[in-house]
Wavefront OBJ file of the C-alpha trace (Angstrom):
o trace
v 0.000 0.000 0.000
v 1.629 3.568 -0.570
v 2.314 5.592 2.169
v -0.427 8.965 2.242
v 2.533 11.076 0.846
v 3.034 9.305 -2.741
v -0.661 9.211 -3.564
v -0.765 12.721 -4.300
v 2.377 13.050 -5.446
v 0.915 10.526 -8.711
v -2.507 12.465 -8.840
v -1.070 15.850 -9.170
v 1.666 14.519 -11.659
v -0.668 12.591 -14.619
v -1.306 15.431 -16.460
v 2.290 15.634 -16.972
v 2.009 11.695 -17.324
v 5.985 11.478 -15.468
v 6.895 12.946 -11.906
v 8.734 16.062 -11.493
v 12.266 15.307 -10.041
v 11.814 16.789 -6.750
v 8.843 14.897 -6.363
v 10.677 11.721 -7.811
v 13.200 12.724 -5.123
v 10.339 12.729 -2.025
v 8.989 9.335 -3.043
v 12.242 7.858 -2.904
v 13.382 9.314 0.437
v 9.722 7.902 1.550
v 10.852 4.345 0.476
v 13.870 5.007 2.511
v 16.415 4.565 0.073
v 19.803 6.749 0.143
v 19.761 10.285 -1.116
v 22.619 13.196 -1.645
v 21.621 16.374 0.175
v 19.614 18.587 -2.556
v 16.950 21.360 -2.468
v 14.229 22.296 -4.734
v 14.750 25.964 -4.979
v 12.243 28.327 -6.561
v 14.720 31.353 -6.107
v 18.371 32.358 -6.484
v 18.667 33.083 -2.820
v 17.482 29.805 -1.940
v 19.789 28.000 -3.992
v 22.668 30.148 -2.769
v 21.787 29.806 0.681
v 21.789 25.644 0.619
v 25.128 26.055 -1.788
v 26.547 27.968 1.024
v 25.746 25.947 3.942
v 26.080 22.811 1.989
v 29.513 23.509 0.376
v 30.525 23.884 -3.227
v 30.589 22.702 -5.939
v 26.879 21.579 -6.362
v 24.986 20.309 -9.487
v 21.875 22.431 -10.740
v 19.198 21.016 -12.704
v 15.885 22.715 -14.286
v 12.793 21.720 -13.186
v 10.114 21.827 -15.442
v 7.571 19.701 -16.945
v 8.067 20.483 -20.413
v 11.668 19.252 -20.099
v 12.332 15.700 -19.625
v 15.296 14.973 -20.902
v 16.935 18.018 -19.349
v 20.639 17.159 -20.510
v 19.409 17.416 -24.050
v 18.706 21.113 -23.194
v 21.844 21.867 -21.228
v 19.619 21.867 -18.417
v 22.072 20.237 -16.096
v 25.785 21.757 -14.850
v 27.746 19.977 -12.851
v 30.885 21.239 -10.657
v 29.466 24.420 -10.081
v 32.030 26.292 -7.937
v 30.704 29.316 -6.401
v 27.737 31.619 -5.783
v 27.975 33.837 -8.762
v 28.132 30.551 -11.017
v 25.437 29.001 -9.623
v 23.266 32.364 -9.986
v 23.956 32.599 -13.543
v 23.227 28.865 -14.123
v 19.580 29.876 -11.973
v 19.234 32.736 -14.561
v 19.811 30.551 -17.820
v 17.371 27.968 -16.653
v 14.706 30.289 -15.767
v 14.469 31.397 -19.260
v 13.840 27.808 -20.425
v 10.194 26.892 -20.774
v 8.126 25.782 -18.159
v 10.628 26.578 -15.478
v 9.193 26.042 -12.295
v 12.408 26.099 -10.236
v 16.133 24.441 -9.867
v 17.090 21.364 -8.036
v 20.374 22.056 -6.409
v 22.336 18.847 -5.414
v 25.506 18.336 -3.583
v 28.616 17.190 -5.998
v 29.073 13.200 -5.478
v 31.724 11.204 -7.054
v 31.902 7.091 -7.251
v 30.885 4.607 -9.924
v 28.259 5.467 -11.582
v 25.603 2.879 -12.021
v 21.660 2.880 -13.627
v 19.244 0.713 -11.838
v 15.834 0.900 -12.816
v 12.725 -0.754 -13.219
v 10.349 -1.762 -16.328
v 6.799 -3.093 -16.030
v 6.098 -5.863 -18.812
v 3.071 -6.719 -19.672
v 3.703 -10.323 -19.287
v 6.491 -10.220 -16.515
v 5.073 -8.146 -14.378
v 8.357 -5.795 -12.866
v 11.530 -6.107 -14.061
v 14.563 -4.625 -12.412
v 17.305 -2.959 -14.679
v 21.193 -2.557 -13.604
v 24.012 -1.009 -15.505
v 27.014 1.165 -15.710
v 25.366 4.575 -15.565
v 26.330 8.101 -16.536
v 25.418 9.924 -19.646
v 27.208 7.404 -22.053
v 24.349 4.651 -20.833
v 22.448 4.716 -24.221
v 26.166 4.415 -26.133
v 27.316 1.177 -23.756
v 23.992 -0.062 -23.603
v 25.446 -2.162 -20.419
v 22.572 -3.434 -18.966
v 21.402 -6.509 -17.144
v 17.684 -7.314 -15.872
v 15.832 -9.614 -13.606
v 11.975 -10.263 -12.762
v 11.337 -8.544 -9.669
v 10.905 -9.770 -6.628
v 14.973 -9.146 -6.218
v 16.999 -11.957 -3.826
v 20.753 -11.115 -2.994
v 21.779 -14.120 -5.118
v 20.326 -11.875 -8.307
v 22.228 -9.014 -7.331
v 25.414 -11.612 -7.483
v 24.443 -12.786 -10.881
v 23.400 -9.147 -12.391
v 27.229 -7.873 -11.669
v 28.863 -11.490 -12.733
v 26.825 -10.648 -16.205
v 27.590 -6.875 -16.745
v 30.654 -6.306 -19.460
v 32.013 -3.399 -17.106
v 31.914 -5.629 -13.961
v 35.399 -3.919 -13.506
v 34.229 -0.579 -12.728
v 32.303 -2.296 -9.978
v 34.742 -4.254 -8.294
v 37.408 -1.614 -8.618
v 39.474 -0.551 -11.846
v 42.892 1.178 -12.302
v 42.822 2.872 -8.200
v 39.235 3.245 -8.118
v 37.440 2.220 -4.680
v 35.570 -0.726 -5.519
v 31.452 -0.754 -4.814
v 30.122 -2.009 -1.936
v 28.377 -4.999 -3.084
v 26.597 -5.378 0.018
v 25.691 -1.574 -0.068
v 24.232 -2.349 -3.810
v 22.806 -5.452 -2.762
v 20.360 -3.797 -0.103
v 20.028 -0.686 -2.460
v 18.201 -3.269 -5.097
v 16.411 -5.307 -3.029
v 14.560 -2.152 -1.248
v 14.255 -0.919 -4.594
v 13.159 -3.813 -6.085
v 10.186 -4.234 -3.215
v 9.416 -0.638 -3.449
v 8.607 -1.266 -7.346
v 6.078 -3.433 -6.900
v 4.319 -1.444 -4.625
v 3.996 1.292 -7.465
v 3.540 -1.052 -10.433
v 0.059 -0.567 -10.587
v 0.793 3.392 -11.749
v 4.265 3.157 -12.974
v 5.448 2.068 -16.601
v 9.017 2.609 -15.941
v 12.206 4.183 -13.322
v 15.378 5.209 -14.043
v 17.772 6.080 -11.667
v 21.230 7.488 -13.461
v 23.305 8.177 -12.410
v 23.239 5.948 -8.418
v 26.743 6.967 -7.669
v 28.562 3.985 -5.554
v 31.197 4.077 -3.366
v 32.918 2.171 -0.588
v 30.179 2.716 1.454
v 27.217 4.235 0.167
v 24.751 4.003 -2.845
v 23.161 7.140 -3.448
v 20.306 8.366 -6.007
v 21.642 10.991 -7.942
v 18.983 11.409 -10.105
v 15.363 10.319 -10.831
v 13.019 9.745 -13.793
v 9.632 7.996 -13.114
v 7.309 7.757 -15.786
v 3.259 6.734 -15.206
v 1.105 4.505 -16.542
v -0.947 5.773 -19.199
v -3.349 2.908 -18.719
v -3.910 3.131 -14.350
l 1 2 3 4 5 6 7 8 9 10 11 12 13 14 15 16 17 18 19 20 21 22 23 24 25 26 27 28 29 30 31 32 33 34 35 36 37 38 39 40 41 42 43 44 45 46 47 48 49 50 51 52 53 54 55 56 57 58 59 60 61 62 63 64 65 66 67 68 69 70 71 72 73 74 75 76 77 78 79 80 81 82 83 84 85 86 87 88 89 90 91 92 93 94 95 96 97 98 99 100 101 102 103 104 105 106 107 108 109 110 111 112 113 114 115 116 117 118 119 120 121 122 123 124 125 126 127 128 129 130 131 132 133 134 135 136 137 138 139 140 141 142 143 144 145 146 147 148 149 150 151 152 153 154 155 156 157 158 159 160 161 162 163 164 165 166 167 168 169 170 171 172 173 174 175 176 177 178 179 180 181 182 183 184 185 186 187 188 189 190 191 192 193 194 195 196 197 198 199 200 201 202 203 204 205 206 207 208 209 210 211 212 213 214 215 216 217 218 219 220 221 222 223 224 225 226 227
């Protein structure tokens, strides 16, 4: 059953038929699952204010529901490393249609994974994991599995990805926490099921992974046309 907070959230976001990435943001923190520190701000001062208690440099992002794909539109900056940056950045984005305000996220760094979640028609859920980042549609490094997900899946996802490297540490880099991913998809993974009935597909891109932690950079739900 979904908790009283995501019901609303889905009603006020059909007639966009996808969820708004701050509200994307607030469903996930309601499943529980790990989050950077971000703020939707509707004005420069607010986004200044979190950059500055926060610490620099942040990634901005447009919000607006006429802009889905908002790295298509340059509507994402990452690195962002002071105020007077980050104001500009607010300026250029308001301009864009629909603007309805800028997500402003602290800077992560880690792997960067996809894991996300498909409903088919005659599977039911099916849970997507990958080597993330903006160069997922060129690597098209994917694996899947029918949802519900049991730790010996999560095993068999990595063991089938080409870049299983990246994951278990390549060249220096601080391999992934495979018990930190583990728990990551099978909270996920439960949490999908829940919403299949109004869902037709997740992505999360990029979950950034690190020794310890497995956090949701970014979120992309899109709803059922049919529920």
């Amino acid at each position: 059953m979904l908790g009283k907070k995501i019901k609303p959230i889905i009603e006020r976001s059909r007639k966009h038929g996808w969820i708004l990435e701050p509200d994307a943001m607030e469903i996930l923190k309601t499943a529980g699952l790990d989050l950077p520190q971000y703020l939707f701000a509707e004005s420069e001062d607010d986004a200044a204010q979190f950059a500055d208690k926060n610490g620099y440099p942040v990634v901005a992002k447009i919000v607006s529901p006429e802009i889905m794909h908002k790295s298509d539109v340059g509507g994402v900056v990452v690195g962002i490393a002071d105020e007077k940056e980050l104001r500009e950045v607010f300026k250029r984005f308001s301009r864009m249609n629909g603007f309805s305000g800028v997500i402003v996220v602290e800077m992560l760094k880690g792997t960067e994974l996809i894991i996300g979640a498909r409903i088919d028609e005659q599977f039911g859920a099916v849970i997507v994991l990958g080597i993330g980042g903006v160069a997922v549609e060129i690597y098209n490094d994917t694996v899947i599995r029918m949802a519900p997900i049991k730790e010996n899946d999560v095993a068999s996802m990595v063991a089938d990805i080409r870049g299983q490297k990246l994951i278990k540490g390549f060249r220096g880099s601080d391999p992934v926490d495979i018990k930190t991913l583990t728990s990551l998809l099978i909270d996920f993974s439960n949490f999908v099921i829940k919403l299949e009935p109004f869902i037709e597909s997740i992505d999360l891109n990029p979950v950034i992974c690190t020794g310890s932690r497995c956090i949701i950079a970014d979120a992309r739900m899109i709803l059922s046309i049919s529920k």
